[in-house]
MOPAC internal coordinates of N, CA, C and O (Angstrom, degrees):
PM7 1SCF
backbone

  N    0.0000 0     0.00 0     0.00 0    0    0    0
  C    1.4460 1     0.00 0     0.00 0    1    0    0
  C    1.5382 1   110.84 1     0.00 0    2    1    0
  O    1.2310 1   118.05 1   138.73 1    3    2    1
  N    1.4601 1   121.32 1   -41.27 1    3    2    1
  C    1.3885 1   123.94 1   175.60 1    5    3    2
  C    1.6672 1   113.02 1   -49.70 1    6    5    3
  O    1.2310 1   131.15 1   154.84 1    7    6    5
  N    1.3029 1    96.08 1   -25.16 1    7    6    5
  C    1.7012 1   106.11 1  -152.24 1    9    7    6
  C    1.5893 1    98.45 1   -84.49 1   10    9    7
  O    1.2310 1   122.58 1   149.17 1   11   10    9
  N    1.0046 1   112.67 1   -30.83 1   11   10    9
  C    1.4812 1   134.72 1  -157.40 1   13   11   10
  C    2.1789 1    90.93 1   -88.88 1   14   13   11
  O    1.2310 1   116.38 1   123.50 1   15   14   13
  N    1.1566 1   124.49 1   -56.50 1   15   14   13
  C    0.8334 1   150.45 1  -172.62 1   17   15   14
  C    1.9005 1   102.97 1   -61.43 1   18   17   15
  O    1.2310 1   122.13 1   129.82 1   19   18   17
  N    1.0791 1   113.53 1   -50.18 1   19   18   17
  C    1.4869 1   128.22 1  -170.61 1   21   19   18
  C    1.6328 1   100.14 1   -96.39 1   22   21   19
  O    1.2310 1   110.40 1   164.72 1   23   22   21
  N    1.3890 1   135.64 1   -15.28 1   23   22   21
  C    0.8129 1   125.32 1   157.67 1   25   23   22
  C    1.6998 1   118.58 1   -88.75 1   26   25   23
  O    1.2310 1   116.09 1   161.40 1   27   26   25
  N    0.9767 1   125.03 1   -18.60 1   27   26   25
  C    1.3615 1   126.19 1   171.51 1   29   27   26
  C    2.1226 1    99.81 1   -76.22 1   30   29   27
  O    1.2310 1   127.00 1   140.06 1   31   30   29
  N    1.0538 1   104.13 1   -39.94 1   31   30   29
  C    1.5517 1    99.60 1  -179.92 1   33   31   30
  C    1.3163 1   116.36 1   -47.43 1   34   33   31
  O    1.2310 1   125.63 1   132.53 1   35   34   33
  N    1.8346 1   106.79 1   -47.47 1   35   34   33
  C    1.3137 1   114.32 1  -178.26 1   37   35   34
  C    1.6509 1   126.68 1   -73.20 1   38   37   35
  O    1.2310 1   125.91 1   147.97 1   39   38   37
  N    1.7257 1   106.24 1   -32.03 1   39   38   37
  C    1.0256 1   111.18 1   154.37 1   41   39   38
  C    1.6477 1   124.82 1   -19.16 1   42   41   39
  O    1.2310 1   130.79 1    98.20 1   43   42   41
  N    1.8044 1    96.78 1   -81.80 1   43   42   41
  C    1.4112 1   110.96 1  -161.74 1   45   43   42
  C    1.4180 1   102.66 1   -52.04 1   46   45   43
  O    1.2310 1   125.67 1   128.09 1   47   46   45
  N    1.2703 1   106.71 1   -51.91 1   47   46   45
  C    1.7493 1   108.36 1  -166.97 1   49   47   46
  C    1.6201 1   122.01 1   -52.10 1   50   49   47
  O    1.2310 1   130.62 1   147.94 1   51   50   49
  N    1.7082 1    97.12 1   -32.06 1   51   50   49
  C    2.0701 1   101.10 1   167.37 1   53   51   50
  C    1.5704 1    78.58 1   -71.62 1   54   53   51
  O    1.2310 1    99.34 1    57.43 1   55   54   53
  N    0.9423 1   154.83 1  -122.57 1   55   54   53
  C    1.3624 1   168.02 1  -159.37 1   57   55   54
  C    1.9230 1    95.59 1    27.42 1   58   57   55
  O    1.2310 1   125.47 1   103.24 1   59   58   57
  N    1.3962 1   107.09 1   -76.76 1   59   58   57
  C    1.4460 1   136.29 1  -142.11 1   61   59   58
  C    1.6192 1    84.29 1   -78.49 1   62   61   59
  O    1.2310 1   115.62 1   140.28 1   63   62   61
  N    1.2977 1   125.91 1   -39.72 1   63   62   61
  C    1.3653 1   124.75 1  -146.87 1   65   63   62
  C    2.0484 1    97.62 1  -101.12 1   66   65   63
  O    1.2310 1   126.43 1   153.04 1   67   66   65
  N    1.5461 1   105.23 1   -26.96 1   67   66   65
  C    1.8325 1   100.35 1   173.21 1   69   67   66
  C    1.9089 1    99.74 1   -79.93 1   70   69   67
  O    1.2310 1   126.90 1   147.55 1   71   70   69
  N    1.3008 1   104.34 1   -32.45 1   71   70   69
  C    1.5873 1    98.65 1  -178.92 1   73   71   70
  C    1.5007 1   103.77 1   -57.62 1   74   73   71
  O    1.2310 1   111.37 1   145.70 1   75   74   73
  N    1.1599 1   133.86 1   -34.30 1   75   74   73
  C    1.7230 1   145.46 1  -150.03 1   77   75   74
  C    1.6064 1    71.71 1   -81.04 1   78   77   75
  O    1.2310 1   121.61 1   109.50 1   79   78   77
  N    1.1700 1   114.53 1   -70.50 1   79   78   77
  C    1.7617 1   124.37 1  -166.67 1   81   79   78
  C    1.3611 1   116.50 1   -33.09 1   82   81   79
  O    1.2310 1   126.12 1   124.18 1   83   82   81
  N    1.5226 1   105.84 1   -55.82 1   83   82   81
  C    1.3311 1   113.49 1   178.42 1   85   83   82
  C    1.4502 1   113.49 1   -49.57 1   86   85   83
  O    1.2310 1   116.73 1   104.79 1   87   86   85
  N    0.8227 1   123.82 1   -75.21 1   87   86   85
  C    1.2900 1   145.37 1  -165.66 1   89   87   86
  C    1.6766 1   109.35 1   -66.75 1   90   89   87
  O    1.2310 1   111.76 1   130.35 1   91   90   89
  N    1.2439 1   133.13 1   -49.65 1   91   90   89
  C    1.8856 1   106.58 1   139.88 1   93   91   90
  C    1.4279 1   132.63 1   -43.46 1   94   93   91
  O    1.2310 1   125.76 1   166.33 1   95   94   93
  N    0.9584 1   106.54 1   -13.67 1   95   94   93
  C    1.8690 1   115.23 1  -177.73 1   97   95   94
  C    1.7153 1    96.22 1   -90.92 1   98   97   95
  O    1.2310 1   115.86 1   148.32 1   99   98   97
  N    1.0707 1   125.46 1   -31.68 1   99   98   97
  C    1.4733 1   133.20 1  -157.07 1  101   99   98
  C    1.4352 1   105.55 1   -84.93 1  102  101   99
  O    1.2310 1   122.95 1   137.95 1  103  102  101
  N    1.6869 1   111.95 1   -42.05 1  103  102  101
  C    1.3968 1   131.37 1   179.22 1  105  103  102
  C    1.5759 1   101.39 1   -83.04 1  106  105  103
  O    1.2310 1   114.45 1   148.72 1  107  106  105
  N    1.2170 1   128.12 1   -31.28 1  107  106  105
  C    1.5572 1   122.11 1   158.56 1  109  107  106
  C    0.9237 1   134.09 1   -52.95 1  110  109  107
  O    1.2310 1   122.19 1   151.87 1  111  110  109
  N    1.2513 1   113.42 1   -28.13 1  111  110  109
  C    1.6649 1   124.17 1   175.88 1  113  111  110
  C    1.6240 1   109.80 1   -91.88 1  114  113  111
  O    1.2310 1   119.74 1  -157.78 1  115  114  113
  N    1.1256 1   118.09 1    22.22 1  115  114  113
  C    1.6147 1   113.45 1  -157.46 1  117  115  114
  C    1.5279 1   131.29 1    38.32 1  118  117  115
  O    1.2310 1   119.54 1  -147.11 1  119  118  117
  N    1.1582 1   118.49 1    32.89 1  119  118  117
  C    1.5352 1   118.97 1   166.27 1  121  119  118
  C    1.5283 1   122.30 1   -54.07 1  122  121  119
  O    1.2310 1   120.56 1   156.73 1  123  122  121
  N    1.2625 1   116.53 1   -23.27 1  123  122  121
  C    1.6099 1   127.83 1   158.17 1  125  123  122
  C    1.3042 1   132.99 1  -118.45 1  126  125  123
  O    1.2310 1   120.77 1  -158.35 1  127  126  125
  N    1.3217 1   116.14 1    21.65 1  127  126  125
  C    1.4481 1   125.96 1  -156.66 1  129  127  126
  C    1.4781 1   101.34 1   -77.87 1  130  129  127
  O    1.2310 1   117.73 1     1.19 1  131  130  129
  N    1.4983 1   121.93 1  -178.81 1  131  130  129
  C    1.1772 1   114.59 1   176.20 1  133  131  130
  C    1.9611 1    92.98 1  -123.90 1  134  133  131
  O    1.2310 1   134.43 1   -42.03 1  135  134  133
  N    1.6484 1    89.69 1   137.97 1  135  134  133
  C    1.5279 1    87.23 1  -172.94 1  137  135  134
  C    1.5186 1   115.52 1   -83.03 1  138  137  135
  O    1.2310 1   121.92 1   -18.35 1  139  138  137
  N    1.1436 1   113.93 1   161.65 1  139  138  137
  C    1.4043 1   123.07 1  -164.14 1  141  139  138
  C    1.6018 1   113.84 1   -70.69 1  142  141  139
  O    1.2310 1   103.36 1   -34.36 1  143  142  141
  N    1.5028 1   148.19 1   145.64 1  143  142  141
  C    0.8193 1   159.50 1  -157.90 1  145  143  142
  C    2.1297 1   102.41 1   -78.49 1  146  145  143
  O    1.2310 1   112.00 1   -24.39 1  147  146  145
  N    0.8922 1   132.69 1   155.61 1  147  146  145
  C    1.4540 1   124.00 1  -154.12 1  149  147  146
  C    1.8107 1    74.70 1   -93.14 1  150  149  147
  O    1.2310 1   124.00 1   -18.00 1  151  150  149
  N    1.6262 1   109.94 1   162.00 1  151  150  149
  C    1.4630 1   116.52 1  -179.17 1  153  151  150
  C    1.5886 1   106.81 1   -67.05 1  154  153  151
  O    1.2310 1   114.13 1   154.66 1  155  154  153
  N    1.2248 1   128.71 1   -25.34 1  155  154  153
  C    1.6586 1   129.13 1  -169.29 1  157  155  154
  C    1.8149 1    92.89 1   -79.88 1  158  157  155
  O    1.2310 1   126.40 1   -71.45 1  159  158  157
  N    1.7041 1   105.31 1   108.55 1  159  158  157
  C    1.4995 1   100.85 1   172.41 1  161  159  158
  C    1.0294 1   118.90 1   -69.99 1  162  161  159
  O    1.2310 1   113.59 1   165.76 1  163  162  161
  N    1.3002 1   129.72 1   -14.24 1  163  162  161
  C    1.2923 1   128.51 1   177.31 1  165  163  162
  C    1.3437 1   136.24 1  -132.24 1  166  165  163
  O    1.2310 1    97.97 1     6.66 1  167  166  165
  N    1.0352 1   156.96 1  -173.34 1  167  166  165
  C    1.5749 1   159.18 1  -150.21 1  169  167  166
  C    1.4095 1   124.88 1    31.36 1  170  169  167
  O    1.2310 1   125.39 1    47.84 1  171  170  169
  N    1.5299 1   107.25 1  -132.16 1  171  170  169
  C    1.2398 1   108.59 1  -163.55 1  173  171  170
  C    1.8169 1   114.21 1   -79.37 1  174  173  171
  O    1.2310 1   117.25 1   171.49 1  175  174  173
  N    1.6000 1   122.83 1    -8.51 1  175  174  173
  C    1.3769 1   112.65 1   169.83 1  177  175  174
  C    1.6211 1   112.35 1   -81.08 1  178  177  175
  O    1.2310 1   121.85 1   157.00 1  179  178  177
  N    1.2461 1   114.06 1   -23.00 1  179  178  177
  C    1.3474 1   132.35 1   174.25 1  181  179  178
  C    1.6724 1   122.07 1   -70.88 1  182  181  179
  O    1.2310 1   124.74 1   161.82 1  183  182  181
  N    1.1663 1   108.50 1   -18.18 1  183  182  181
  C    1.4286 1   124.72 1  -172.60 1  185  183  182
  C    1.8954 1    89.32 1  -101.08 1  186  185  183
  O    1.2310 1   127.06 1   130.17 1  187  186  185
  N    1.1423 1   104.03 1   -49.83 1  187  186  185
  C    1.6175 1   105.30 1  -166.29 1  189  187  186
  C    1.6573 1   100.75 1   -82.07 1  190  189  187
  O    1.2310 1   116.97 1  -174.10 1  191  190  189
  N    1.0043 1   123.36 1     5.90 1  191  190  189
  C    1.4192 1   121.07 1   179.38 1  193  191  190
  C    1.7844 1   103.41 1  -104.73 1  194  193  191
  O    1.2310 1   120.91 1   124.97 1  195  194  193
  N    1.6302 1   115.87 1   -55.03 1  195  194  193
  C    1.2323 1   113.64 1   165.20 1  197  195  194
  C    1.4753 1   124.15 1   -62.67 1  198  197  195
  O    1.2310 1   116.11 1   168.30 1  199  198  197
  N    1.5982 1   124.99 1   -11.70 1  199  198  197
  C    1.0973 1   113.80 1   179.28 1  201  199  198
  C    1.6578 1   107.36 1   -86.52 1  202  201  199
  O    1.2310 1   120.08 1   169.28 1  203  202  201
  N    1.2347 1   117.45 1   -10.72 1  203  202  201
  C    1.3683 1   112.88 1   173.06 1  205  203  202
  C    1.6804 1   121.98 1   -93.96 1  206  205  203
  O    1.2310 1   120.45 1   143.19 1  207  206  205
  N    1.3030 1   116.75 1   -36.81 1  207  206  205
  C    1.0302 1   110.76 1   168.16 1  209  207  206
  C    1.7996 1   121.08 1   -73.00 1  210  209  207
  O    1.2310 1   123.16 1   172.69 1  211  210  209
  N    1.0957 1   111.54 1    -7.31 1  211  210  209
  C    1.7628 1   121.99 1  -170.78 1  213  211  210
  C    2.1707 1    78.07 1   -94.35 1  214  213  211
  O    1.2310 1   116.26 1   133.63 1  215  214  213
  N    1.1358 1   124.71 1   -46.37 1  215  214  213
  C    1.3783 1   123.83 1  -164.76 1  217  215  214
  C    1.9030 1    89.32 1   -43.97 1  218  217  215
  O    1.2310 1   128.56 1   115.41 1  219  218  217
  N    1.5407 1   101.12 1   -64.59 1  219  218  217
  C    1.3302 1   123.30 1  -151.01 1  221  219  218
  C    1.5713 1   100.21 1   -68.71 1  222  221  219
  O    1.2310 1   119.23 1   143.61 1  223  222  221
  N    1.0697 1   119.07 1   -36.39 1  223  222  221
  C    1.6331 1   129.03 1   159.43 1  225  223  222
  C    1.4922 1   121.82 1   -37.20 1  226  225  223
  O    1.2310 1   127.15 1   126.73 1  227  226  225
  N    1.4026 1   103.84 1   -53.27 1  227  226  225
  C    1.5803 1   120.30 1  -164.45 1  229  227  226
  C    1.5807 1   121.23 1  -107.30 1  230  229  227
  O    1.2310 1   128.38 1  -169.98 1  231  230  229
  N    1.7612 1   101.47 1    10.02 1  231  230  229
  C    1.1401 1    93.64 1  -164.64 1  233  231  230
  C    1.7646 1   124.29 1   -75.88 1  234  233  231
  O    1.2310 1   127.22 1   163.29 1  235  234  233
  N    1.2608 1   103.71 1   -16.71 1  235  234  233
  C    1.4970 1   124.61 1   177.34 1  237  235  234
  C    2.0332 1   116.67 1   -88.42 1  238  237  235
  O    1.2310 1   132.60 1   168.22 1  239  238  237
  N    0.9431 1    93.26 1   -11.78 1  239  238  237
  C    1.6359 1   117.20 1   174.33 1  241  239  238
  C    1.3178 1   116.07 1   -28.47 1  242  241  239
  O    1.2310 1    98.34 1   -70.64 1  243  242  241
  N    1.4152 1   156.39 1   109.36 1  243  242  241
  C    1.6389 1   121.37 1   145.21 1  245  243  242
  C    1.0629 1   132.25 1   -69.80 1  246  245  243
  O    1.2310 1   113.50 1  -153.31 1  247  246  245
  N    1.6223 1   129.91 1    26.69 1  247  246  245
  C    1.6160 1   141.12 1   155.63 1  249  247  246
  C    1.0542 1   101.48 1  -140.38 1  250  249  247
  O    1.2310 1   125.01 1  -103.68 1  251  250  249
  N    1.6201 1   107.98 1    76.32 1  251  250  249
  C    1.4782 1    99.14 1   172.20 1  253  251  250
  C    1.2788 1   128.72 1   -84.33 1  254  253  251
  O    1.2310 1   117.72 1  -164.36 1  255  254  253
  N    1.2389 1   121.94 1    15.64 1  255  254  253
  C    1.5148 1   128.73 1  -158.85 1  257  255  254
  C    1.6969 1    90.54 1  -113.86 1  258  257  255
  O    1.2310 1   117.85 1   147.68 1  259  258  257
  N    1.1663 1   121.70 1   -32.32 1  259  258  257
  C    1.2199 1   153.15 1   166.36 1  261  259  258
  C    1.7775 1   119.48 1   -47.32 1  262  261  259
  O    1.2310 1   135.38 1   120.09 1  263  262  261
  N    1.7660 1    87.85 1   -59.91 1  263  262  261
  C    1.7181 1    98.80 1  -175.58 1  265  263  262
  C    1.4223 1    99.71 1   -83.90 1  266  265  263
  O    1.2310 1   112.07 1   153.71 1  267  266  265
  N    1.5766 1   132.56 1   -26.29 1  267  266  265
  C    1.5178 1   122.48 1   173.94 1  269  267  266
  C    1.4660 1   118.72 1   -69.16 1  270  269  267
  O    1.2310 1   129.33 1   153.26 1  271  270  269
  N    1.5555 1    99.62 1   -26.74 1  271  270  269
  C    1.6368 1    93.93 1   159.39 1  273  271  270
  C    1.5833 1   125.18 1   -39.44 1  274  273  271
  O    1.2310 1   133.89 1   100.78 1  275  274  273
  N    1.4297 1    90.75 1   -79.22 1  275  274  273
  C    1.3688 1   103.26 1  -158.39 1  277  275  274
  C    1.2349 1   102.80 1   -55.22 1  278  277  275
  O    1.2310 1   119.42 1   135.68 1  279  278  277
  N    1.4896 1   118.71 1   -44.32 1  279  278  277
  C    1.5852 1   120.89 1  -156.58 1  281  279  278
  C    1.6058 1   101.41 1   -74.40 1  282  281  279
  O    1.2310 1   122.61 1   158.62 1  283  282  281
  N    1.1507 1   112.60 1   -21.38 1  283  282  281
  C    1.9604 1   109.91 1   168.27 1  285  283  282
  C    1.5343 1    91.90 1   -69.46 1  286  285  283
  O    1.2310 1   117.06 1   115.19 1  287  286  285
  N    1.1727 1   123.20 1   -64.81 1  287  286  285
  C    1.2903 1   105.61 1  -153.51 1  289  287  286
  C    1.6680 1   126.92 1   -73.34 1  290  289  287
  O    1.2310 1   125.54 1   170.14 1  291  290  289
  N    1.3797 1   106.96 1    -9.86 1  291  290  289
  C    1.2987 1   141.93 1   157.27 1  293  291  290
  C    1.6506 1   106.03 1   -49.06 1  294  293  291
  O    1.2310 1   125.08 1   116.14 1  295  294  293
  N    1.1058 1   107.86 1   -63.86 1  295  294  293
  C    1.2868 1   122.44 1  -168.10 1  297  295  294
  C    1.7610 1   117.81 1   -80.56 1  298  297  295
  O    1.2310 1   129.26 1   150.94 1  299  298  297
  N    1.3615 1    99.75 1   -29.06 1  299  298  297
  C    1.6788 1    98.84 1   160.18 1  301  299  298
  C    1.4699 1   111.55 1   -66.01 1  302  301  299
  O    1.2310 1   117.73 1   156.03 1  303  302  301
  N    1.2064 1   121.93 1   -23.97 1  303  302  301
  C    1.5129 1   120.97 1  -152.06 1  305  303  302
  C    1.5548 1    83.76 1  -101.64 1  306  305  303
  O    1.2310 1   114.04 1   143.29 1  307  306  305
  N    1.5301 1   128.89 1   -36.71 1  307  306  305
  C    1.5732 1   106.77 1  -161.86 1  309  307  306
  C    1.8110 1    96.59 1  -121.01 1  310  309  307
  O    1.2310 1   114.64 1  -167.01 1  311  310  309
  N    0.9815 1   127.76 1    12.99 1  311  310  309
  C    1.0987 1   131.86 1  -177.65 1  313  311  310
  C    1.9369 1   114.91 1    32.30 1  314  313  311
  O    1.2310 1   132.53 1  -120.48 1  315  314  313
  N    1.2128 1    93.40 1    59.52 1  315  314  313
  C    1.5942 1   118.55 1   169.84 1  317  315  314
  C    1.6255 1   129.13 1   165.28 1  318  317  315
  O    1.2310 1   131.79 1   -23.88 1  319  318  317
  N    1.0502 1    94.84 1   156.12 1  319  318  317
  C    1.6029 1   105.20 1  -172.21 1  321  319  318
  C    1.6738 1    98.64 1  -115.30 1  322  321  319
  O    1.2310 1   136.49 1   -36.80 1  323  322  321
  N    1.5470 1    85.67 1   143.20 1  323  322  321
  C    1.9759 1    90.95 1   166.14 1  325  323  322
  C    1.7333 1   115.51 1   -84.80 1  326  325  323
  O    1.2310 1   120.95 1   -24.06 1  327  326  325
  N    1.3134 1   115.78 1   155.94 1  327  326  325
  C    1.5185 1   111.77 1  -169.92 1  329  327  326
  C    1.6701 1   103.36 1   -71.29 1  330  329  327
  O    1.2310 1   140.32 1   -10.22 1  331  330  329
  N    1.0082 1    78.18 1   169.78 1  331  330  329
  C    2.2565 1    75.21 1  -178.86 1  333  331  330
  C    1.2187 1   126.25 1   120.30 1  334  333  331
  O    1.2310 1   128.23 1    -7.27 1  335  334  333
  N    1.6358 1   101.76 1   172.73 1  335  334  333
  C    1.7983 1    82.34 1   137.25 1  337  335  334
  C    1.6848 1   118.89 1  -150.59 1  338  337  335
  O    1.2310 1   140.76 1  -145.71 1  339  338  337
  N    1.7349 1    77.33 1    34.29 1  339  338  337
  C    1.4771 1    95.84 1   168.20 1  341  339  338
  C    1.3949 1   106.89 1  -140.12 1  342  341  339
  O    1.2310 1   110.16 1     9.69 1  343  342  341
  N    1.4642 1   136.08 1  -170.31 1  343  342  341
  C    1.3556 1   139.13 1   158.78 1  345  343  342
  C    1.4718 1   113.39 1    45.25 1  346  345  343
  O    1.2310 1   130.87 1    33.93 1  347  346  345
  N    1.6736 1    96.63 1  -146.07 1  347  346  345
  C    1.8749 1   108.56 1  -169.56 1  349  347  346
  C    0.9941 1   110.39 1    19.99 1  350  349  347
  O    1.2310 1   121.21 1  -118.49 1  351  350  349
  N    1.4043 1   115.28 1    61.51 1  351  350  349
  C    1.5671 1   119.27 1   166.04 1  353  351  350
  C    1.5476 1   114.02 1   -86.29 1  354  353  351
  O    1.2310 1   132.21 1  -176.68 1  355  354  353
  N    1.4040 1    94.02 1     3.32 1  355  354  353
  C    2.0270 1   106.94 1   175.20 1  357  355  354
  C    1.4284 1   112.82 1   -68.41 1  358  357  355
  O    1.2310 1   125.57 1   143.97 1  359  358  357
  N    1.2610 1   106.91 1   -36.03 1  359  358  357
  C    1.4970 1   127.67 1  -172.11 1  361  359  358
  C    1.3719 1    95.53 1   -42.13 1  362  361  359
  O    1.2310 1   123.27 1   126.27 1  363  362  361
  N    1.4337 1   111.34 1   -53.73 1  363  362  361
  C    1.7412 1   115.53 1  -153.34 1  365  363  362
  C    1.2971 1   105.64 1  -125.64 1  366  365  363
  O    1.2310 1   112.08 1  -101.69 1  367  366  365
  N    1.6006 1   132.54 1    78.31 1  367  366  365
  C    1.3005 1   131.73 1  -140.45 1  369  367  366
  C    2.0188 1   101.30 1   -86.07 1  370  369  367
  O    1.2310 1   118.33 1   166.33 1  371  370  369
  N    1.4667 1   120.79 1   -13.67 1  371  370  369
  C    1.5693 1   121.81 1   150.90 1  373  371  370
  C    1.3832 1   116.26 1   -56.22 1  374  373  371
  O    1.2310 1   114.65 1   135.42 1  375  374  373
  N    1.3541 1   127.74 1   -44.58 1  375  374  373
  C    1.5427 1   132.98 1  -169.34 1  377  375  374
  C    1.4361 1    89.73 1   -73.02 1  378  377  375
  O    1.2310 1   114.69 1   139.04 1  379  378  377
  N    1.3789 1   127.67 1   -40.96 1  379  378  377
  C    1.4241 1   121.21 1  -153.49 1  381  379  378
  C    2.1346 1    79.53 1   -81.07 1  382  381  379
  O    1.2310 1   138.92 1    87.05 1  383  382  381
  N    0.5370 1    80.92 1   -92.95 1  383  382  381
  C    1.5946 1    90.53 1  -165.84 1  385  383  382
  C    1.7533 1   137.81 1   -20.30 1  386  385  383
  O    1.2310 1   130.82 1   166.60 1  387  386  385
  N    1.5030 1    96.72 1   -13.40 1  387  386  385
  C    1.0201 1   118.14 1   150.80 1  389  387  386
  C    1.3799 1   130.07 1   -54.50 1  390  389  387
  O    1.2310 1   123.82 1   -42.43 1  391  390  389
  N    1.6252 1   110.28 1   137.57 1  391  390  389
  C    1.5145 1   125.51 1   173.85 1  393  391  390
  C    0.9553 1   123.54 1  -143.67 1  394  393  391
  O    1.2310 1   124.99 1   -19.92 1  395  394  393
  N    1.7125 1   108.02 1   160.08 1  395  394  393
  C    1.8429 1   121.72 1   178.53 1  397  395  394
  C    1.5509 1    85.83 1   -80.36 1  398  397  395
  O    1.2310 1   128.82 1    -7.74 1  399  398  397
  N    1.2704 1   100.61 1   172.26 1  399  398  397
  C    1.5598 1   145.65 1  -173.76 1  401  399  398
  C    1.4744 1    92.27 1   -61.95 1  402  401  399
  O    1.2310 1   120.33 1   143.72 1  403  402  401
  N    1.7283 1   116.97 1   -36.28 1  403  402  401
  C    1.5375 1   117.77 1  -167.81 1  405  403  402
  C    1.5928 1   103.02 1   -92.07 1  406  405  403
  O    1.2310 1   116.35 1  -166.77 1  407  406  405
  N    1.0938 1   124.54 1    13.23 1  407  406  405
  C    1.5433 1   128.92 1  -179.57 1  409  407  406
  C    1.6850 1   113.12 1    85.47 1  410  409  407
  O    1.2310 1   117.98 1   159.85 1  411  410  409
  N    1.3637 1   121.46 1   -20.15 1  411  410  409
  C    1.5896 1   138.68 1   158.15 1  413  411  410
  C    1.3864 1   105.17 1   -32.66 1  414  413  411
  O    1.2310 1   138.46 1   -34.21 1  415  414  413
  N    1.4473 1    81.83 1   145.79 1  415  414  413
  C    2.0344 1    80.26 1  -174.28 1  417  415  414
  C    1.6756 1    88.26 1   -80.46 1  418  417  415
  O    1.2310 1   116.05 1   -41.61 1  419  418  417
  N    1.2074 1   125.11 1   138.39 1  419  418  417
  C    1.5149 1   134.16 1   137.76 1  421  419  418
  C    1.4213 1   133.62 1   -21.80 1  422  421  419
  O    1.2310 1   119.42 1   124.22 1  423  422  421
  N    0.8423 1   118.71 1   -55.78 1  423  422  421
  C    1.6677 1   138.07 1  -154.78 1  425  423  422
  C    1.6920 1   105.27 1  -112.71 1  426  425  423
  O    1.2310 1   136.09 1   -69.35 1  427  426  425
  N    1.7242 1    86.45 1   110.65 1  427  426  425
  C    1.8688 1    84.50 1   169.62 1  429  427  426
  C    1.2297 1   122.24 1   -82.44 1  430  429  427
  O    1.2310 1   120.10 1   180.00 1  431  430  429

């Protein structure tokens, strides 16, 4: 019974520990990364770069007119968006760190 018992332990743990694997290897390769801001800091490639990733950001939103705000203006200021269209606000640690006037993070 021990044997039976200690082999199922070891099981799970190769199990739990190649899944862990996978999935650092996956984020190594940039499969979720956030892509880099185009080299022109400013104008119109910069406007057309945040207006697509703030699109793709906000598209699930119920203020979306709202979340393209901020997330343009978010995104002029930090020159990136997190993938999604929620969270990984780690990705882009300016977007994350940003705030309203009320201490609220800014940036959806």
């Amino acid at each position: 019974m021990k044997i039976i018992v200690s082999i199922l332990v070891l099981a799970s743990l190769l199990l739990i520990s190649s899944s862990l694997a996978s999935a650092t290897i996956s984020d190594a390769f940039g499969s979720g990364a956030v892509a880099p801001a185009p080299q022109s800091k400013d104008g119109p490639a910069l406007e057309k770069w945040c207006g697509q990733k703030c699109e793709g950001r906000c598209k699930e939103a119920g203020m979306k007119d709202r979340c393209l705000k901020y997330c343009g203006i978010c995104c002029k200021d930090c020159q990136c968006v997190p993938s999604g269209t929620y969270g990984n606000k780690h990705e882009c640690a300016c977007y994350r760190d940003k705030l309203s006037s009320k201490g609220t993070p800014k940036c959806p």
